[in-house]
N, C-alpha and C positions, 0 to 999 in steps of 0.2 A: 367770721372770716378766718381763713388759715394760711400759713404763710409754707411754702416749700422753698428748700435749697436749691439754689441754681448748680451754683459750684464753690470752690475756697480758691480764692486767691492769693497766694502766697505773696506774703511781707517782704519788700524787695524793689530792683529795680524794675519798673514798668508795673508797678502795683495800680499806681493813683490811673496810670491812662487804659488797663484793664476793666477798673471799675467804673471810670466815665463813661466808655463803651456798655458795658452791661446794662449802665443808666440810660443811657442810650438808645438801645437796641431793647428792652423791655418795657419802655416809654415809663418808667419811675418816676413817681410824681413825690418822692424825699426819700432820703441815706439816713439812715440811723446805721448809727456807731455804738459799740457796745462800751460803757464806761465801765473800770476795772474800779470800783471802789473797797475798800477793808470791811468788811464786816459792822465797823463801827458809824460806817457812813462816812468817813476821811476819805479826803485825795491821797494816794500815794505816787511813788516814782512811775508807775504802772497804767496811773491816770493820768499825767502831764504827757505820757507818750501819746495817749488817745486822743488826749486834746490836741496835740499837734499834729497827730495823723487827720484828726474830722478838719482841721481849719484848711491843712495840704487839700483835699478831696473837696471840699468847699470853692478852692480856685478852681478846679475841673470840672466840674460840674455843675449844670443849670437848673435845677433844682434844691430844696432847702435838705440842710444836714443838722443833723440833733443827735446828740450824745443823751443815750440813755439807759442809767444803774444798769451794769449786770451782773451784780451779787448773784450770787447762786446759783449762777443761768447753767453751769456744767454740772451740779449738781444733780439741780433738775434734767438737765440732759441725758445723763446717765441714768435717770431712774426710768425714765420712759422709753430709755432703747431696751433696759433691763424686763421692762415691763411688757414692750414688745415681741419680748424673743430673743434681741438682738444681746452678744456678749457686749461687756462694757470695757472689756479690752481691744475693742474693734480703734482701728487708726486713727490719730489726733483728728484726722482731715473729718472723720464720720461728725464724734464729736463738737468739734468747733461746728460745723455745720449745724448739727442738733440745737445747740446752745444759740447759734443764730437763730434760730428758728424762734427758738423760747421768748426772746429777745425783743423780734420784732410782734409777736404776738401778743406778748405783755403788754407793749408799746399800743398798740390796737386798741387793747383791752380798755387801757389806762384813755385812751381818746375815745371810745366809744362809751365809759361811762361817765366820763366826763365834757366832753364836748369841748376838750382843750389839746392840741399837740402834746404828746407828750414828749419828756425830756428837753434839755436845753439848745435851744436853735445856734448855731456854731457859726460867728460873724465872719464877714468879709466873703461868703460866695458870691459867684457868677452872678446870680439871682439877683442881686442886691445894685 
């Protein structure tokens, strides 16, 4: 399975009811949120924001949200637009989308050889 980028939604006001729509309107069956963890596998300041953005997006939406690791995911972003063809000084917007991409594919990976949701399910949604 592969995942493609819709679009980026910029951080902001009318964020959370742009993405409830897309969940929406693509019938998404869960949100995965990318967790900003350190290297070392710690929460930082950069993780509490995520966690409060999945929990926001969780009241908007009728389906499950899970925050899940994205160490490296720009990283690897950029090696594979590099390795595309593509410059790796192309816009934040390409980027982040790439790094989404990585993200949710991981996420896949990580349920399909295991037969577990991956990452952690974000309480208090719709769903629930």
């Amino acid at each position: 399975m592969m995942a493609f980028p819709l679009t980026t939604v910029t951080r902001g006001e009318g964020d959370l009811a742009a993405l409830a729509s897309l969940v929406v309107e693509h019938e998404a069956i869960e949100v995965i949120v990318g967790l900003p963890r350190n290297l070392s596998g710690a929460d930082g300041p950069a993780s509490d924001a995520a966690r409060e953005f999945a929990a926001a997006l969780a009241q908007c939406v009728r389906v499950p949200v899970r925050l899940v690791d994205e160490r490296l995911t720009t990283v690897s972003a950029q090696r594979s637009l590099h390795e595309s063809g593509r410059s790796v000084r192309t816009s934040r917007a390409v980027i982040d989308q790439a790094s989404a991409v990585v993200i949710v594919e991981s996420a896949l990976e990580r349920e399909r050889l295991s037969g577990l949701s991956a990452g952690d399910l974000v309480s208090g949604g719709a769903d629930e």
